[in-house]
C-alpha angles and dihedrals in degrees: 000000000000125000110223122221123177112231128190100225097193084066100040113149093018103102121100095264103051082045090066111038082062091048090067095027107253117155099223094099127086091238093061099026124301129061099221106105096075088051094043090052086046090058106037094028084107091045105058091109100041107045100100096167124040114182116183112177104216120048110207120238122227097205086065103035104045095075082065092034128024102191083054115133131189102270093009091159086052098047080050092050098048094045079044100057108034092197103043130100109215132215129199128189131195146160092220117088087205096073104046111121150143135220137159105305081000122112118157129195136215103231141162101212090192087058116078096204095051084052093051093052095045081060098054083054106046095027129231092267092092110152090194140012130188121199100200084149136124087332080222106144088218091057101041081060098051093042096051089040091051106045099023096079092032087062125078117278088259102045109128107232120199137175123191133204096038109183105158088049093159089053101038086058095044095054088041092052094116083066130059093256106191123188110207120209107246127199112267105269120226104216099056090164096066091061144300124290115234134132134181134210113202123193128164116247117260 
């Protein structure tokens, strides 16, 4: 099932939220890599006020990404989410000690996604009331599965729940079917050799 979303493509990329992402040098936006930006801003655009807890699983390192993109900070996807969203406090996680920080409504975790217990207590940390949560993790389509089977029913009913970088989609959805699973149509994306663009949208059933 695909959720349609009309996009201007004349103006792709020019919205507040792609803006940003390539402000701090996350490739989510159609201008560095990904085009998920415009869908993301279609989406969430409502719910700027709203949104009080943004949880994004994979951190980003600079040291890394700078060589791609110069303007590329540590945590560059959260720094776009919390000037996003003005009344949010926003939560990272990572496995990598490097890109542990913390800045003003921002708070990250060190945290293994593929370990039950780390999840659980970044949990207890974050609480359960997350509003949305981004797997932009490992991309490993074993661990897109125990991490959405772990924290989903841990989140409240109406969490949106989002993973990124889908590439077994056919299997992903198979081993989720206990859950609503919905593919959006993105916009094309115009650097196909960086990487795929998928992502999935995962609910539990009413």
């Amino acid at each position: 099932r695909q959720i349609k979303f009309v996009f201007n493509m004349s103006t792709l990329g020019a919205d507040e939220l792609s803006e940003l992402a390539f402000k701090y040098g996350t490739d989510k936006c159609p201008q560095l890599n990904h085009c998920y930006t415009p869908f993301y801003y279609e989406l969430l655009k409502d719910k700027r006020q709203s949104i009080k807890k943004v949880l994004e699983m994979g951190i980003g390192n600079s040291r890394h990404t700078r060589k791609f993109y110069p303007q590329a900070v540590t945590g560059a996807s959260l720094f776009m989410w919390r000037d996003f969203f003005p009344n949010a406090q926003i939560y990272g996680a990572d496995n990598d000690p490097e890109t542990i920080f913390k800045s003003e409504r921002i708070k990250t975790y060190l945290c293994d996604e593929t370990k039950k217990e780390d999840l659980l207590r970044l949990v207890d940390e974050t609480g359960t009331d997350i509003d949305l949560f981004i797997d932009d993790g490992s991309h490993s389509s074993n661990d897109q599965q125990f991490l959405c089977k772990t924290l989903l029913p841990l989140f409240k009913k109406d969490v949106i729940y989002i993973i990124e970088d889908v590439r077994l989609l056919g299997t992903l959805c198979r081993h989720l079917a206990e859950y609503d699973c919905h593919i959006p149509k993105l916009p094309p994306n115009e650097h196909p050799e960086k990487g795929r663009d998928q992502i999935m949208i995962v609910k539990r059933k009413r």
